[in-house]
C-alpha positions as CSV (number, residue, x, y, z in Angstrom):
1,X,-93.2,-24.5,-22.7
2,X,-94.5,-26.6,-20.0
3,X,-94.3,-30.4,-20.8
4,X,-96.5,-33.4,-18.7
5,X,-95.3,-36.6,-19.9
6,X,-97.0,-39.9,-18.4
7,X,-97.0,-43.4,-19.2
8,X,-99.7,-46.1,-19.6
9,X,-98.0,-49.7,-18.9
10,X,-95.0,-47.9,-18.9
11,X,-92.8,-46.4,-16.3
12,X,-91.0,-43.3,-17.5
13,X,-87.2,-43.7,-17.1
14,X,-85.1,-40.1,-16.5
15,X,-83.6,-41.4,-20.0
16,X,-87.3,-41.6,-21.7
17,X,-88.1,-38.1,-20.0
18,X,-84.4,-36.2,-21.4
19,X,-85.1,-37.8,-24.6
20,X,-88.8,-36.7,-24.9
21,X,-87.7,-33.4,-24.0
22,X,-84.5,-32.9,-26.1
23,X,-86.7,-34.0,-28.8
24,X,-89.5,-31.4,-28.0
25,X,-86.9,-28.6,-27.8
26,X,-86.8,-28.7,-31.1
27,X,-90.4,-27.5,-31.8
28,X,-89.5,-24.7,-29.4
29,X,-87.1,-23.6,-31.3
30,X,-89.0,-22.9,-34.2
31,X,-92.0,-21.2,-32.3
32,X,-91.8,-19.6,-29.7
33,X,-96.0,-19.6,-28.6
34,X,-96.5,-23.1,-27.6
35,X,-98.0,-23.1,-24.0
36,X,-98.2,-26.6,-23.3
37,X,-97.3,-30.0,-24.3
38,X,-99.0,-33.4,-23.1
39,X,-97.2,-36.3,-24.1
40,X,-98.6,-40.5,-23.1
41,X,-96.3,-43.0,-24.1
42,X,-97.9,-46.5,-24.6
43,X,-96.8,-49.8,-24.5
44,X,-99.3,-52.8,-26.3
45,X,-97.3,-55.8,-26.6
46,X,-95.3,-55.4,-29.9
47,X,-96.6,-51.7,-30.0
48,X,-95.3,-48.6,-29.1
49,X,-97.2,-45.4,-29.3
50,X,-96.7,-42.3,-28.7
51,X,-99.5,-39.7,-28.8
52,X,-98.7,-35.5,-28.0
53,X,-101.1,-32.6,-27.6
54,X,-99.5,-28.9,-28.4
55,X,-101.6,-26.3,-27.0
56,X,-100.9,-23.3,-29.2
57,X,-102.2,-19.8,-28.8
58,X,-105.8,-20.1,-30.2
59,X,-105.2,-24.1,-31.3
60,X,-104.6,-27.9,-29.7
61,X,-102.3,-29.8,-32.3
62,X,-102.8,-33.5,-32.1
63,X,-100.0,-36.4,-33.4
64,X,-99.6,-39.5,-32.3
65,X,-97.0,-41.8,-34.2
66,X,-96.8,-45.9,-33.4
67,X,-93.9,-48.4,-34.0
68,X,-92.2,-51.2,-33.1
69,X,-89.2,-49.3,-30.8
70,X,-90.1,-46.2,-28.1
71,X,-87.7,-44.4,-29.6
72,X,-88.3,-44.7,-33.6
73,X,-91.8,-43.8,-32.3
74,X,-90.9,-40.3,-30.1
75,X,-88.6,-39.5,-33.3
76,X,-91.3,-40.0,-35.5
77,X,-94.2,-37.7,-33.0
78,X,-91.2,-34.9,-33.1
79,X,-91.6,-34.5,-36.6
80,X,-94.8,-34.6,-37.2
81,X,-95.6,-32.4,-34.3
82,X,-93.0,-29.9,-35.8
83,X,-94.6,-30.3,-39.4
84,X,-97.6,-29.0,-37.4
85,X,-96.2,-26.2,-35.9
86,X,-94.7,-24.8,-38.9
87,X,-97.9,-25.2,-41.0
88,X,-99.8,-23.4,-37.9
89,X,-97.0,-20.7,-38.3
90,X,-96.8,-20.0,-41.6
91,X,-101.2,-19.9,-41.4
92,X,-100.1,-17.3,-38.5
93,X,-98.2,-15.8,-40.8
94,X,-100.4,-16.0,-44.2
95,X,-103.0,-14.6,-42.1
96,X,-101.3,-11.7,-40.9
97,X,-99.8,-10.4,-44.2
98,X,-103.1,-10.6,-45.9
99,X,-104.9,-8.5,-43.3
100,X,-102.1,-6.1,-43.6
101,X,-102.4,-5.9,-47.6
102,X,-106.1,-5.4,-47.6
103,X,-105.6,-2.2,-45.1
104,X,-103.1,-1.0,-47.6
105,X,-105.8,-1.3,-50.3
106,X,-108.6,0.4,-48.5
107,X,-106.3,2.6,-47.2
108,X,-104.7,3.4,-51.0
109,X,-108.1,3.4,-53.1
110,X,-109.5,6.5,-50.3
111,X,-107.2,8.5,-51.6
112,X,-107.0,8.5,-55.0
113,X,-111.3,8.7,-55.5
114,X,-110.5,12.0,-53.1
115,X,-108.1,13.7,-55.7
């Protein structure tokens, strides 16, 4: 997974950057086919956001999470980006098993008008 984090009105620390990416790990874990992962961190007065783009095999997943601390704010974009990624798997998945069960059908019903 390749990860480009930048900041607007914001320098990112090495503490920011090991934190983003422990965070993001996470999502890794759980799927193995994200390609790429933009993350801007933001900084408007009292306002910290946090926006992420997962580019997925046939899919960009989009969060973005504000709140009053940097941190609360990449905790809260982890999970909603790993929400995302789940849902998008288990679709993956969904999809997959159906295909398979209508082959099984068309495959079953051949035989039996044959007999």
């Amino acid at each position: 997974m390749n990860l480009h984090i930048t900041g607007h009105h914001l320098d990112i620390t090495p503490a920011i950057r090991d934190y983003v990416n422990a965070k993001l790990n996470r999502i890794n874990r759980h799927f193995d086919h994200v390609i790429d992962v933009s993350v801007v961190l933001t900084v408007d007065k009292l306002q910290h956001k946090v926006e992420a783009t997962a580019h997925v095999r046939g899919k960009d997943l989009h969060v973005q999470c504000i709140d009053a601390d940097m941190y609360a704010a990449i905790d809260g974009l982890a999970d909603k980006l790993d929400r995302q990624v789940l849902k998008y798997k288990e679709q993956i998945r969904d999809h997959r098993t159906d295909a398979e069960a209508i082959n099984r059908q068309a495959v079953g019903s051949g035989t039996e008008g044959s007999r």
